[in-house]
TORVEX-98135 format. One record per residue: residue in one letter; chain; x, y, z of N, C-alpha, C in turn. Coordinates in pm, 1 decimal. Layout:
BEGIN
  aa  ch       npx       npy       npz      capx      capy      capz       cpx       cpy       cpz
   A   A         X         Y         Z         X         Y         Z         X         Y         Z
...
END
This chain:
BEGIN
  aa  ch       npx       npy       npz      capx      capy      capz       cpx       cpy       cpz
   X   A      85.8    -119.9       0.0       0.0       0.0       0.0      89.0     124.4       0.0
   X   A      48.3     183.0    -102.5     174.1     349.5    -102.1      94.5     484.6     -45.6
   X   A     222.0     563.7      13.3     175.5     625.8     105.6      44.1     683.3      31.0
   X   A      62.5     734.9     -69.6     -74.4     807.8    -133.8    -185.8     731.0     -82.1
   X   A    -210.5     618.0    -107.3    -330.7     545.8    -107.8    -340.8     558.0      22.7
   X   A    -283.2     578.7     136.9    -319.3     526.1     278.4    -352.5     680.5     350.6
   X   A    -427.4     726.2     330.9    -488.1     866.8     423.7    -532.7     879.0     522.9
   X   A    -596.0     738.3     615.8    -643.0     756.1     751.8    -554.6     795.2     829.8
   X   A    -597.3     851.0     937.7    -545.3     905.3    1054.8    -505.8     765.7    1166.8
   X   A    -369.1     747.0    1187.2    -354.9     632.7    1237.0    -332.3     684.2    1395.9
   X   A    -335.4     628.3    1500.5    -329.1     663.9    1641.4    -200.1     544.1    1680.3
   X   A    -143.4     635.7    1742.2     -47.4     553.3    1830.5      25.4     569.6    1950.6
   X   A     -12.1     471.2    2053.5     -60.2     500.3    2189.4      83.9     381.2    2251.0
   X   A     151.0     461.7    2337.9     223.5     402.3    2443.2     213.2     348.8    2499.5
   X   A     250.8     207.8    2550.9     170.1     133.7    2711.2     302.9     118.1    2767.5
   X   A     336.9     193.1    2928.6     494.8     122.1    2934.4     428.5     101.1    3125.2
   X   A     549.5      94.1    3152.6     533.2      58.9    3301.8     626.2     -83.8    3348.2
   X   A     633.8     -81.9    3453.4     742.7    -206.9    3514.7     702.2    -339.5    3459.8
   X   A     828.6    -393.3    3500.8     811.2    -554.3    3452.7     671.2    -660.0    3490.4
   X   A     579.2    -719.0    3436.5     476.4    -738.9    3479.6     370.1    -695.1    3521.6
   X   A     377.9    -578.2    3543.6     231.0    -489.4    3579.5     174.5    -497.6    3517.2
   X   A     116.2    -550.8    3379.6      21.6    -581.7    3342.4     -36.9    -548.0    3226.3
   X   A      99.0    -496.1    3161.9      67.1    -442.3    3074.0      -2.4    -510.9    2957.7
   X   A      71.1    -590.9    2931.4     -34.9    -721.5    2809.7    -138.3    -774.7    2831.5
   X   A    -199.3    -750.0    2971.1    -301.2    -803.5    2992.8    -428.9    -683.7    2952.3
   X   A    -374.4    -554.1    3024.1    -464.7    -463.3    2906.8    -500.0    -448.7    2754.0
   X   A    -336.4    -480.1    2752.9    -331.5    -456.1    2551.3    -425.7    -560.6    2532.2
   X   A    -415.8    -709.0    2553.3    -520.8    -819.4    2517.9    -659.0    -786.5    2524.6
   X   A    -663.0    -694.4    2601.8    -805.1    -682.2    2633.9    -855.2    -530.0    2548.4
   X   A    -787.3    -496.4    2504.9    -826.4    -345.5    2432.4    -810.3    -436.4    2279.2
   X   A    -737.6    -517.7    2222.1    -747.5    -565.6    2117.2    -845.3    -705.4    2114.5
   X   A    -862.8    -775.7    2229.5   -1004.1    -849.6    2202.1   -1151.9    -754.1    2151.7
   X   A   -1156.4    -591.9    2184.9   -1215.7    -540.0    2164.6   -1220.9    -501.1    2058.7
   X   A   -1107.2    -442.4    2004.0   -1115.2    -374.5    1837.3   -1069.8    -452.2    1737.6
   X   A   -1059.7    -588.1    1777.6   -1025.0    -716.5    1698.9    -910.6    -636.8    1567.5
   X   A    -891.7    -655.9    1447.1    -832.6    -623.7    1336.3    -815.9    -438.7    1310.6
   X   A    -858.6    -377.1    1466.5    -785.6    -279.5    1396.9    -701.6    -198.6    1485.4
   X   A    -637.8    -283.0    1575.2    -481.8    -268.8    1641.7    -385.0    -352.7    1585.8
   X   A    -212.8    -301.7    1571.7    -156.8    -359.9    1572.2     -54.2    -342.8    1699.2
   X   A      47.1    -443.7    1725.6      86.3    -381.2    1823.9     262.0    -455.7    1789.4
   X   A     346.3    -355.2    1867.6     494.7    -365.7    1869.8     536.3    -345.7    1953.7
   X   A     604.8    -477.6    2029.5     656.1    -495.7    2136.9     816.3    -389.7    2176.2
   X   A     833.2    -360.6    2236.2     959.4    -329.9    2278.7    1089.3    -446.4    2299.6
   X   A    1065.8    -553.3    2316.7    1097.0    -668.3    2350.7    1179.2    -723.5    2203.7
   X   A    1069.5    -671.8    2136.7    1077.0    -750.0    1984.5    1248.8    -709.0    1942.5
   X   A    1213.6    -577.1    1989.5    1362.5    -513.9    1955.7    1508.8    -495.5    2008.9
   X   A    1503.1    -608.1    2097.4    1638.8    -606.3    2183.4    1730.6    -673.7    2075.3
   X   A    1850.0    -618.7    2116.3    1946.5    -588.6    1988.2    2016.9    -773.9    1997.4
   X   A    2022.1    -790.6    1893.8    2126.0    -905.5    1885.3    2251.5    -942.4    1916.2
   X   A    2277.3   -1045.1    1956.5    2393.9   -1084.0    2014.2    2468.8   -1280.2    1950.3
   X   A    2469.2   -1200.2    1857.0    2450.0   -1372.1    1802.4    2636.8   -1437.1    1772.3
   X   A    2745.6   -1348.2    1799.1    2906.4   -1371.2    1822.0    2903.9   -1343.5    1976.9
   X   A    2785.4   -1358.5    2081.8    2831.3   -1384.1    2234.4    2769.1   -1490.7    2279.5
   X   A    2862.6   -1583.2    2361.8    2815.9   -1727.0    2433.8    2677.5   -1691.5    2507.4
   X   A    2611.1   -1855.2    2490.2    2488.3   -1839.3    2574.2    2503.8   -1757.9    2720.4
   X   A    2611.9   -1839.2    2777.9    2671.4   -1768.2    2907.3    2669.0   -1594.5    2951.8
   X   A    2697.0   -1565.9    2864.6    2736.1   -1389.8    2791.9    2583.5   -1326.3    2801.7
   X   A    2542.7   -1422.8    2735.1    2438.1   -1342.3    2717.9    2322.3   -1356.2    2806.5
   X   A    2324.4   -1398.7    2893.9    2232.1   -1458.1    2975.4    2284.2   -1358.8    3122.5
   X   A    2341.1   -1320.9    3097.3    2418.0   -1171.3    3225.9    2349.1   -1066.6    3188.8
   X   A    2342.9   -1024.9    3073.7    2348.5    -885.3    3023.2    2252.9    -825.7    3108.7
   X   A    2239.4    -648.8    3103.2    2113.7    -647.8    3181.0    2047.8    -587.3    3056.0
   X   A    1910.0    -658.6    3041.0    1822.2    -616.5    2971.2    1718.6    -534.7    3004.7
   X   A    1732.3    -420.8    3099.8    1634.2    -346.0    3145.9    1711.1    -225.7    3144.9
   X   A    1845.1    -201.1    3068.8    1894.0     -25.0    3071.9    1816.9       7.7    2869.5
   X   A    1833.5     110.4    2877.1    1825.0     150.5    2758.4    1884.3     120.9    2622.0
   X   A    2007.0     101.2    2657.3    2097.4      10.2    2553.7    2095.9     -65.7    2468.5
   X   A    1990.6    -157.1    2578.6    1979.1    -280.4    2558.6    1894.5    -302.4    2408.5
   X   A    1809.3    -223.4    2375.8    1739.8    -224.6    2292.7    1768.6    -168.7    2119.1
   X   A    1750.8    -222.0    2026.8    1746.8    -129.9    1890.8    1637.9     -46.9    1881.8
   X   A    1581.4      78.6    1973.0    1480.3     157.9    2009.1    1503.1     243.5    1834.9
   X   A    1613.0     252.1    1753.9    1614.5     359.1    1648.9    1530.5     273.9    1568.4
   X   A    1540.5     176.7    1544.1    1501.0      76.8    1418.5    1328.2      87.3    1437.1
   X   A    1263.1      71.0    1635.3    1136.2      78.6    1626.6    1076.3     207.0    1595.7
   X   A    1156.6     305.8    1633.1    1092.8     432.2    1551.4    1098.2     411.2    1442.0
   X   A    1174.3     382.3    1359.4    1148.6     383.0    1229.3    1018.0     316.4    1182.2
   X   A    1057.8     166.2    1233.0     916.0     104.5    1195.3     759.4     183.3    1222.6
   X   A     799.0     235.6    1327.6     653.4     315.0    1326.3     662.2     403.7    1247.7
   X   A     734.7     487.3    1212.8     729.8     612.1    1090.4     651.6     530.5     988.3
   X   A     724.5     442.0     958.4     685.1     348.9     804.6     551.4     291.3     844.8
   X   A     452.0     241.7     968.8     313.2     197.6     972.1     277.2     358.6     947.3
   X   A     279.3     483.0     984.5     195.6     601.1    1031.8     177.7     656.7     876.3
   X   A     280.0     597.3     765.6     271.2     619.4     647.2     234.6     526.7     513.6
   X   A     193.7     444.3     635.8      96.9     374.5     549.3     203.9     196.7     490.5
   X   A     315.0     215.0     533.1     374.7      78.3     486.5     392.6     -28.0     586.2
   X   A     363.8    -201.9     521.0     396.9    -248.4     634.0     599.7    -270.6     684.8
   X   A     558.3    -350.1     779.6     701.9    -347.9     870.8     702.8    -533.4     849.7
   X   A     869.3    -557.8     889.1     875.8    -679.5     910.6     974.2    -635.3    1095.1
   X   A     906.9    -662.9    1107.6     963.0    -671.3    1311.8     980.7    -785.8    1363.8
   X   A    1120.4    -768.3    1405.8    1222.5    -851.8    1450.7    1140.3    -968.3    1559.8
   X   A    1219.0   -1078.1    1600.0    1132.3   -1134.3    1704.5    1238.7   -1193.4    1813.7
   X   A    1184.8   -1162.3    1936.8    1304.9   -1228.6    1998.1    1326.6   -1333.9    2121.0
   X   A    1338.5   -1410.0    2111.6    1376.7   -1540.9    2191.0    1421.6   -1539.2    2323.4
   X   A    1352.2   -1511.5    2413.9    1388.2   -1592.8    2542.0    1450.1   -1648.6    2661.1
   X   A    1448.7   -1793.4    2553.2    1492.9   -1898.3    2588.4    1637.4   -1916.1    2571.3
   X   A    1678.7   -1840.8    2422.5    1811.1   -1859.8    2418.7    1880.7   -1704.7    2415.3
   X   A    1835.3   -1593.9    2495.1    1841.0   -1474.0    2497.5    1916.8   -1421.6    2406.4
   X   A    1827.3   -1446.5    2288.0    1885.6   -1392.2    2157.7    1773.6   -1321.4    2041.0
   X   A    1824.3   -1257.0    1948.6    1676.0   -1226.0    1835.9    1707.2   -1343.9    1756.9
   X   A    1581.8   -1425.7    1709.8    1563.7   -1485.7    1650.6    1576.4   -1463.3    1489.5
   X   A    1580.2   -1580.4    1407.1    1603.7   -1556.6    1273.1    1511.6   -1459.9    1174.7
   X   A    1346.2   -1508.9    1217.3    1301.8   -1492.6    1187.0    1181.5   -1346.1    1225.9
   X   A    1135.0   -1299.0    1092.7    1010.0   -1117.0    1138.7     903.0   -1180.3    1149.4
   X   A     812.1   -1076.8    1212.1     653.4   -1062.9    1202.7     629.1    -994.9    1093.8
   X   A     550.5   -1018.4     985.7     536.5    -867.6     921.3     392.9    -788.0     963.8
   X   A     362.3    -652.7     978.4     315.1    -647.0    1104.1     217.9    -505.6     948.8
   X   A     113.8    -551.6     933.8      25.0    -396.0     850.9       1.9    -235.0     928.3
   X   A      19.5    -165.4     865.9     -68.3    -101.1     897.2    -245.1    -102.0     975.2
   X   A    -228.8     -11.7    1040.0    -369.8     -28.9    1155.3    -374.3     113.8    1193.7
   X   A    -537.7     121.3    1197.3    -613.6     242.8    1285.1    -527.2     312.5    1385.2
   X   A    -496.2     174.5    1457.7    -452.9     198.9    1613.7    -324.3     113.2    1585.9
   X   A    -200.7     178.9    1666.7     -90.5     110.1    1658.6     -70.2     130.6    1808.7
   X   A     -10.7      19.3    1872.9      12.2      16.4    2066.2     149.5     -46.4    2049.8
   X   A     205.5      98.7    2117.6     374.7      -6.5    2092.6     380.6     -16.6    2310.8
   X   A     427.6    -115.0    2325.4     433.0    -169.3    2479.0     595.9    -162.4    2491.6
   X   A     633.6    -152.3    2603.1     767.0    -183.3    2678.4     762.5     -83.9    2810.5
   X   A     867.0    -146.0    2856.6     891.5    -106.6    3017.8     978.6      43.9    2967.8
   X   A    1029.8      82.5    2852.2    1100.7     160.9    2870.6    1065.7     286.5    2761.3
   X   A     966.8     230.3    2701.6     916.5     338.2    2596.1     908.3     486.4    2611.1
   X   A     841.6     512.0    2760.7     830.4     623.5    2773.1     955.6     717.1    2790.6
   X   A    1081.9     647.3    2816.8    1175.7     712.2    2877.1    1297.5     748.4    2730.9
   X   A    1233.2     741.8    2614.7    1292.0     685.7    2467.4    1225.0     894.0    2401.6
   X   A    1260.5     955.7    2408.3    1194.5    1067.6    2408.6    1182.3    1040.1    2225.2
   X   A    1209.9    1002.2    2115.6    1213.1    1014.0    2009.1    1068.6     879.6    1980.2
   X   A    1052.0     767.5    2036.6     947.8     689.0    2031.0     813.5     819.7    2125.9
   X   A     865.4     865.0    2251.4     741.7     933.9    2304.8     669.0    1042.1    2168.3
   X   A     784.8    1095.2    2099.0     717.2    1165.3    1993.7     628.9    1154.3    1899.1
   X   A     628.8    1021.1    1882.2     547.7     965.3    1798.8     433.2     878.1    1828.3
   X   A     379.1     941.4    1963.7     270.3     866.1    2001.1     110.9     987.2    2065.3
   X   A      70.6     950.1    2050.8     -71.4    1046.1    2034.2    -142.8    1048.5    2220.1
   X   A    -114.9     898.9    2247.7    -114.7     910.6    2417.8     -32.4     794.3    2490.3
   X   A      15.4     876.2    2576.1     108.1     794.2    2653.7      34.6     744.9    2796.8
   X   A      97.4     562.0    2793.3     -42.8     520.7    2916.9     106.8     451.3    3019.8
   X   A      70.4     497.5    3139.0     172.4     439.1    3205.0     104.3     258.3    3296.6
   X   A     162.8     154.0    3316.5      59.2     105.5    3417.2     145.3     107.7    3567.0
   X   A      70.8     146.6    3655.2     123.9     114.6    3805.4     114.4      32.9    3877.0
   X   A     162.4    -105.1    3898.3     121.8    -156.3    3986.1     271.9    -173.2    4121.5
   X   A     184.6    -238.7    4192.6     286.3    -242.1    4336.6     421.9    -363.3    4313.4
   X   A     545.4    -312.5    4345.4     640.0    -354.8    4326.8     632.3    -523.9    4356.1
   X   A     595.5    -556.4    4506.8     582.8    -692.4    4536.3     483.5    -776.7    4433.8
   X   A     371.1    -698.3    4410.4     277.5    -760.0    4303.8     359.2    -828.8    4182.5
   X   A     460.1    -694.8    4103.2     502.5    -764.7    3981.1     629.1    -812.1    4037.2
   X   A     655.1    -876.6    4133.2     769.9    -973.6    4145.1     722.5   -1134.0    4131.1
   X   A     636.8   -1098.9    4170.7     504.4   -1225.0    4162.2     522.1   -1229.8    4050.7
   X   A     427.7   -1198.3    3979.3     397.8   -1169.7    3863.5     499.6   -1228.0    3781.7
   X   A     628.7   -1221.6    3784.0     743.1   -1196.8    3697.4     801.5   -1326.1    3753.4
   X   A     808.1   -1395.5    3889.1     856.8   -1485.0    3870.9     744.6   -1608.7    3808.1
   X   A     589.7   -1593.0    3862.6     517.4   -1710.9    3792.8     532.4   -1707.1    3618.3
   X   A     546.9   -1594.7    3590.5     530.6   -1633.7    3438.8     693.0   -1658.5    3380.6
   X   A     784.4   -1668.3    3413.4     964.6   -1666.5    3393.0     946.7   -1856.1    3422.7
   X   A     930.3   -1886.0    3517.3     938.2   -1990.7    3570.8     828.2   -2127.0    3453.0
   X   A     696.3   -2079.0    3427.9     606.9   -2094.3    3330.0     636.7   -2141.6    3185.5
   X   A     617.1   -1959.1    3150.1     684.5   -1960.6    2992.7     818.5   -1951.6    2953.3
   X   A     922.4   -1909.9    3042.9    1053.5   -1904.2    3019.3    1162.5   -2004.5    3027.8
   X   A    1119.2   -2113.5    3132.1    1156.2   -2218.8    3186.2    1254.0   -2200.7    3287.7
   X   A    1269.4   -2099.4    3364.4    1354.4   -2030.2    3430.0    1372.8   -2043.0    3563.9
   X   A    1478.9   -2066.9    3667.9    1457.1   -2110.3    3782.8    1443.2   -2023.1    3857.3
   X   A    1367.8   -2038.1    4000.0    1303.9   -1922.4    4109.5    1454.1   -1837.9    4126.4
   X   A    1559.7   -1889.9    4136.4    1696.1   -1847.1    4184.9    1738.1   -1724.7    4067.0
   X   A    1734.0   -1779.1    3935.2    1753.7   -1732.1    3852.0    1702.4   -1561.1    3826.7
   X   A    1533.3   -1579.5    3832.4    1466.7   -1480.1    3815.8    1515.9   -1356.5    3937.6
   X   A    1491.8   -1411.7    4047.7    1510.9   -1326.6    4176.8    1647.6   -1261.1    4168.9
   X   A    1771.8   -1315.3    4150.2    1908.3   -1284.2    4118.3    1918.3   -1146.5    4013.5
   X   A    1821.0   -1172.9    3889.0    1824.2   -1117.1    3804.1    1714.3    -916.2    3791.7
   X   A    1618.6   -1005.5    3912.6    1564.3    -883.3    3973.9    1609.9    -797.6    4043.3
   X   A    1721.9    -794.1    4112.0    1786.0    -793.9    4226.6    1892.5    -701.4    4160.6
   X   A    1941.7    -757.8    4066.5    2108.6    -694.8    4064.3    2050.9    -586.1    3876.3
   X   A    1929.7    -638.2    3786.9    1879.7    -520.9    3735.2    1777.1    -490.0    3735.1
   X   A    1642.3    -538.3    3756.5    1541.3    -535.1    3732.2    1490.7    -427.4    3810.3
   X   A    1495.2    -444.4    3934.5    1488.4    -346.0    4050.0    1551.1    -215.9    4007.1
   X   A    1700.1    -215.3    3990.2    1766.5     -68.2    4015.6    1733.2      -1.3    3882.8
   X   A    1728.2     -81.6    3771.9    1677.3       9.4    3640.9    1523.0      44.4    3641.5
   X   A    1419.3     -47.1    3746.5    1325.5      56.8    3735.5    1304.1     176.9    3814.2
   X   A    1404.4     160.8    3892.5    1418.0     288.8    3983.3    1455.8     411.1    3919.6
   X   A    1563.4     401.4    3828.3    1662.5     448.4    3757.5    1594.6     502.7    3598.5
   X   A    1554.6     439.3    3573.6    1424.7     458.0    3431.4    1325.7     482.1    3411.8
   X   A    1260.4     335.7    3477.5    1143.7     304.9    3439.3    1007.8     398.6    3503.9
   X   A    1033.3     420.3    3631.4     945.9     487.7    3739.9     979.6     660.8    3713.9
   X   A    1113.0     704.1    3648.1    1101.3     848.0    3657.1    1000.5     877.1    3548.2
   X   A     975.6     748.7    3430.0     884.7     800.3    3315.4     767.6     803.9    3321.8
   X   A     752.5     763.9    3438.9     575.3     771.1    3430.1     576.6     954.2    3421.9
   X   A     648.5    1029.6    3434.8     597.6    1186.7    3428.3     563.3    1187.9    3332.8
   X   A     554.8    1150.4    3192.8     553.4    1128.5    3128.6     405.1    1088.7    3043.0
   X   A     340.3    1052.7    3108.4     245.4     965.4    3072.7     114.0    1056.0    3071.4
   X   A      27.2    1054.1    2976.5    -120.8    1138.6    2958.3    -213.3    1051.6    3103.8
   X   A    -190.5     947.1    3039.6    -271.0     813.2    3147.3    -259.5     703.3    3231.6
   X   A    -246.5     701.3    3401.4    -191.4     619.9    3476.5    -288.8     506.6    3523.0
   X   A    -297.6     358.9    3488.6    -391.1     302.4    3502.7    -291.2     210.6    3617.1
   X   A    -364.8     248.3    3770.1    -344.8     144.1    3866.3    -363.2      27.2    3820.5
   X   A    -275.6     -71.2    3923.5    -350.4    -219.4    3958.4    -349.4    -292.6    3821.9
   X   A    -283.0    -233.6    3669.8    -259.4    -299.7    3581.8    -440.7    -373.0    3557.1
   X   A    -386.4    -482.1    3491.6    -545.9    -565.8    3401.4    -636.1    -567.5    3498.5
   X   A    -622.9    -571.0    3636.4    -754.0    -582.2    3723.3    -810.9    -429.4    3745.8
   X   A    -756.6    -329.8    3703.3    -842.5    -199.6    3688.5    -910.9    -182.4    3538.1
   X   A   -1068.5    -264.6    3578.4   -1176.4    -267.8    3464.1   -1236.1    -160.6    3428.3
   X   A   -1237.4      -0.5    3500.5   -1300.4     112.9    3522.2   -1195.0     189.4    3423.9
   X   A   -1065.0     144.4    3425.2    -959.6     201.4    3342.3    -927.8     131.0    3218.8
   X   A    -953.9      25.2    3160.7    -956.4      -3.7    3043.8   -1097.1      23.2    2990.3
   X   A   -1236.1      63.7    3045.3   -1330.6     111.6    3014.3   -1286.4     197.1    2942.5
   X   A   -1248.2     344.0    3015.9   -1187.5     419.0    2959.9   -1108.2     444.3    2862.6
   X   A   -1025.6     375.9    2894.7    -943.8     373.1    2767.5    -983.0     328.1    2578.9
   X   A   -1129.3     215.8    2643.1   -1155.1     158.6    2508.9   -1213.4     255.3    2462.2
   X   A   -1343.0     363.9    2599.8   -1420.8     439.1    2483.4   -1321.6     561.7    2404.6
   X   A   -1199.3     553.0    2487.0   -1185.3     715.1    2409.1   -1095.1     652.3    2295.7
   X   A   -1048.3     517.5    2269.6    -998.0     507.5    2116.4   -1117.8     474.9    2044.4
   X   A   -1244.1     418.9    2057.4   -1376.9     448.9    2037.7   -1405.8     509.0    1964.2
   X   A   -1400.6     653.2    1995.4   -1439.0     796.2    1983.9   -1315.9     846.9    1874.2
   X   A   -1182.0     788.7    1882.0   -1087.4     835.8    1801.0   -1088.3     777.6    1673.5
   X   A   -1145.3     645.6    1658.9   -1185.2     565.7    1541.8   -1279.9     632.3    1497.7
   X   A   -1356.8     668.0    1562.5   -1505.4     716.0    1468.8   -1479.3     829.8    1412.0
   X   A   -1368.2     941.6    1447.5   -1364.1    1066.9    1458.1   -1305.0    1047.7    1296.5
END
């Protein structure tokens, strides 16, 4: 699709906030709602490759400073959805804390929701977003949080996760993640269990679709 042909007004909305607060559990639930006309781009997607450092190596790094990420490449990609082209976005692995071989290719959409813990603090991604949503939840909550699903989907041991909270997870959201909520148009407590705040949120992209 070339830019000519693509004239809608596309929206694109920030979701950032600490590790586990909940953020995907909103996005799921704002895109069970508008089915096919969100897309969304992880922050995650874009952590930079490391594919000449040992598993060992790479399994240290801290992945919660700014660095850590190819944040230039996701601006770009969003320039290129807001103008109408699609993207192929990176994907990244895990398990073997690496980017994988293989893209998403990801269309153009109404609504574009790019998520990460660190988005807001990326002042060149904040520019390019129409509202910025922070989520808050309580520190002990997303430790929870972060070790049931590490342990789950990651295959990761209780020792592992906690170690890794401890020596970055913690001090970079102190350090990052928490000064950006100034940042933010919209602070939704309590993450996915505040239903009064994804109300909100659905009618006013609602109202921005129709507009």
């Amino acid at each position: 699709m070339s830019e000519e042909q693509f004239n809608r007004k596309i929206c694109v909305i920030g979701v950032a906030g600490g590790s586990a607060s909940g953020k995907t559990t909103i996005i799921n639930k704002v895109k069970d709602y508008f089915g096919n006309d969100i897309a969304v781009l992880s922050h995650d997607s874009y952590y930079k490759a490391h594919d000449n450092m040992p598993f060992e190596e790479r399994s240290k790094l801290n992945y919660d400073h700014p660095d850590s990420f190819e944040t230039e490449r996701m601006a770009d990609d969003v320039r290129k959805l807001i103008k109408g082209y699609p993207i192929e976005m990176p994907v990244y692995d895990y398990c073997i804390h690496n980017r994988a071989k293989e893209t998403v290719r990801v269309e153009p959409k109404p609504v574009i929701i790019l998520e990460g813990i660190l988005i807001l603090e990326n002042r060149e991604l904040r520019d390019l977003m129409d509202i910025k949503i922070f989520v808050d939840t309580d520190a002990d909550e997303r430790l929870i949080r972060r070790i049931q699903r590490d342990m789950v989907e990651r295959g990761r041991s209780i020792e592992s996760i906690v170690q890794q909270y401890c020596d970055t997870v913690k001090p970079m959201h102190e350090e990052f993640i928490e000064p950006s909520k100034k940042y933010a148009d919209i602070i939704i407590p309590r993450g996915g269990e505040n239903a009064p705040g994804i109300d909100m949120l659905t009618t006013y992209l609602t109202k921005m679709l129709n507009a």
